[in-house]
N, C-alpha and C positions, 0 to 999 in steps of 0.2 A: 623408514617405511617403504615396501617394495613389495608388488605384484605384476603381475603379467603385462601391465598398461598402466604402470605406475610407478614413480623412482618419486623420492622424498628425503631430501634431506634438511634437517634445521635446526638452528643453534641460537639458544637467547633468554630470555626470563621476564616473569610474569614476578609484581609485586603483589601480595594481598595485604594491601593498605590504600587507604585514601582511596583515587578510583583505577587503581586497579592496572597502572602503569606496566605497557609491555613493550621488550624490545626482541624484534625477532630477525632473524635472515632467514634466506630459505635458496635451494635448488632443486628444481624437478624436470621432470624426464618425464613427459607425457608420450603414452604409443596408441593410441584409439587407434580399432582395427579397423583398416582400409584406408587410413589416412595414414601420412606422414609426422615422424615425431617431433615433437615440439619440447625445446629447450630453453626454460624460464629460471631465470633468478632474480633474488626482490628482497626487499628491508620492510618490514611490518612495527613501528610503534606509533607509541599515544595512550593515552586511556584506552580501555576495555571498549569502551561506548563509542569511542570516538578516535576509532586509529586512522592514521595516515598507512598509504601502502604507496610504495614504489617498485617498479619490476620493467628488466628489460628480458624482451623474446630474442634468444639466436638462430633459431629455428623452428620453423619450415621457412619466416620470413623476419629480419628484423624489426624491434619497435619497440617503443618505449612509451609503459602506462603511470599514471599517476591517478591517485583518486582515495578517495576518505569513504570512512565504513561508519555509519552513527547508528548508536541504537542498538549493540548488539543485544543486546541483554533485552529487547522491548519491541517497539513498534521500528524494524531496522530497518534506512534507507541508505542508500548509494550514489556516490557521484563520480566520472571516470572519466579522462582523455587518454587517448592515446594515440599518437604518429610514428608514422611507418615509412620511410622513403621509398618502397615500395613492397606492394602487395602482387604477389605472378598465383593465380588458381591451381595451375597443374605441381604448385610446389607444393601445395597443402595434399591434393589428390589426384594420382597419375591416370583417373580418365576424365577431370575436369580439364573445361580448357584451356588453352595460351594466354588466357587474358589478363592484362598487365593494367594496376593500377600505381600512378603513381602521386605521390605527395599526398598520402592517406591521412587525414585527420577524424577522428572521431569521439565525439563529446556523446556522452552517455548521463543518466539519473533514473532513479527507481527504487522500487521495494524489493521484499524478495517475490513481489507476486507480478508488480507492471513496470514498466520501463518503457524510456522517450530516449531514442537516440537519433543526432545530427550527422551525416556522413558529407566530407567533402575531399573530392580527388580529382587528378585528371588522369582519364580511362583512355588505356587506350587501346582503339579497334581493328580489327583488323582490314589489312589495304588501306587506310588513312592514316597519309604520312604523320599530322600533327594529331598530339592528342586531344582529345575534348573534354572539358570542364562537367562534374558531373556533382551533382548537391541531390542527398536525399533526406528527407523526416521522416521518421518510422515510431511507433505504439507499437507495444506489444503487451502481448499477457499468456496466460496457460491454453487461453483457444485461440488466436489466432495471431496474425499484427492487421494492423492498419499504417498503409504507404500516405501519408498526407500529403507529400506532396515530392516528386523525382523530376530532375530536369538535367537535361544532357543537352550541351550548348555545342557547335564546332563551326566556329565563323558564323554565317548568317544564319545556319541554320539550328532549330531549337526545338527538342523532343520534350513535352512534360507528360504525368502523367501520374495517376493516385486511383486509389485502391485498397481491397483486404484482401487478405488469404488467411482461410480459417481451418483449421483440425479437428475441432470440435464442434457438434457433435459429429459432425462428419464433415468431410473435406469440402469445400466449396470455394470459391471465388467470385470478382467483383471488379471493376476497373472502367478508367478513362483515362485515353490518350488521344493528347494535342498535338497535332506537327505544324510549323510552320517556316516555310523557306526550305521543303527538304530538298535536296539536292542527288540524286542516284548517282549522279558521277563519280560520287566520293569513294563509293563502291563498283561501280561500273563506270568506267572511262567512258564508252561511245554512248551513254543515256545523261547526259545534261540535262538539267530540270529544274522547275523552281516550285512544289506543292506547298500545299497548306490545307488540313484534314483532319478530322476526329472520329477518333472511333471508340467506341462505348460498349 
C-alpha cells in the first residue's frame, strides 16, 4: 500500500475459526507534510478482539511500543506504553524547538473516543546544566484535553500546574500554575532568588 505520505508493507494471516486468530508484521514509512518521516515496524497477533501489538519507531526518534487492542469488533478499548531514550522536537519538525526530552515513558488507555495518558521524563531546558524531572496526566476527547495535573521539579525548585485546552466549539482555555522556590539564576546568572506564586 503506497501513497504520497504513506508506505505500507505487511505479511501474515488471519484464521476464520474459533476467534478469529491473527498473525501480522508490518513496516511503514509515514511522511505527514511539514513534518519529518517516521519509520515504524511492529508484530500484530492474538484474537481479532483482543490482539497484542508490538512496534519499534526508527525514526524521527527511537522507541519502543507495546499495548493490546480489545474489542475490535464492539465497544473497542486500548491500552499502550511506550519508551524512548530520547525525544529532541526539532527532530520531529524543523521550526520546533531544541528541546530535548530524555528517558520518555508513556502509559496510555482509552476508546476510540477518550483517552488518559501518564507522561514521565527528564526535560531538558535550555542554560540549565542538569535536567529536570517532569510528570504529566492528561484526558482527552474530540474537544478538547484536560492537563490534571503537570509538574516540572529541578532541585529545590517546583513548577506545577493543570488545566484544559479546548477546539470545540471554539478555541478557548483555562489554567493554574504553582511555583515554589523559583530560582532565575538557573536562567539568569546575576538574578539569584528564591519565589513562590500563582497564577490563575
Amino acid at each position: 500500500l503506497a501513497s504520497e505520505t504513506l508506505a505500507l508493507q505487511a505479511k501474515g494471516q488471519l484464521l476464520t475459526k474459533d476467534d478469529y486468530p491473527l498473525r501480522l508484521a508490518f513496516a511503514s514509512h509515514i511522511r505527514p507534510q511539514g513534518f519529518e518521516s517516521m519509520h515504524i515496524r511492529g508484530t500484530t497477533k492474538g484474537a481479532l478482539n483482543a490482539l497484542s501489538i508490538e512496534a519499534d519507531a526508527l525514526a524521527p526518534f527511537p522507541a519502543h511500543l507495546q499495548g493490546r487492542l480489545n474489542g475490535l469488533l464492539g465497544a473497542t478499548t486500548w491500552q499502550a506504553t511506550l519508551e524512548s531514550p530520547e525525544i529532541v522536537l526539532s527532530k520531529i519538525h524543523k521550526n520546533w524547538p531544541e528541546q530535548r526530552f530524555a528517558k520518555v515513558g508513556v502509559n496510555g488507555q482509552g476508546t476510540l473516543d477518550t483517552y488518559t495518558l501518564h507522561v514521565h521524563s527528564m526535560a531538558g531546558l535550555p542554560q540549565v546544566p542538569n535536567p529536570s524531572e517532569l510528570s504529566v496526566e492528561i484526558q482527552g476527547d474530540g474537544d478538547g484535553i484536560n492537563i490534571d495535573t503537570l509538574h516540572l521539579a529541578q532541585g529545590r525548585s517546583e513548577l506545577s500546574a493543570k488545566g484544559r485546552l479546548a477546539w470545540n466549539p471554539s478555541l478557548s482555555w483555562q489554567g493554574e500554575v504553582n511555583g515554589s522556590h523559583l530560582d532565575p539564576s538557573l536562567f539568569l546568572a546575576a538574578w539569584p532568588g528564591d519565589f513562590t506564586g500563582r497564577l490563575t
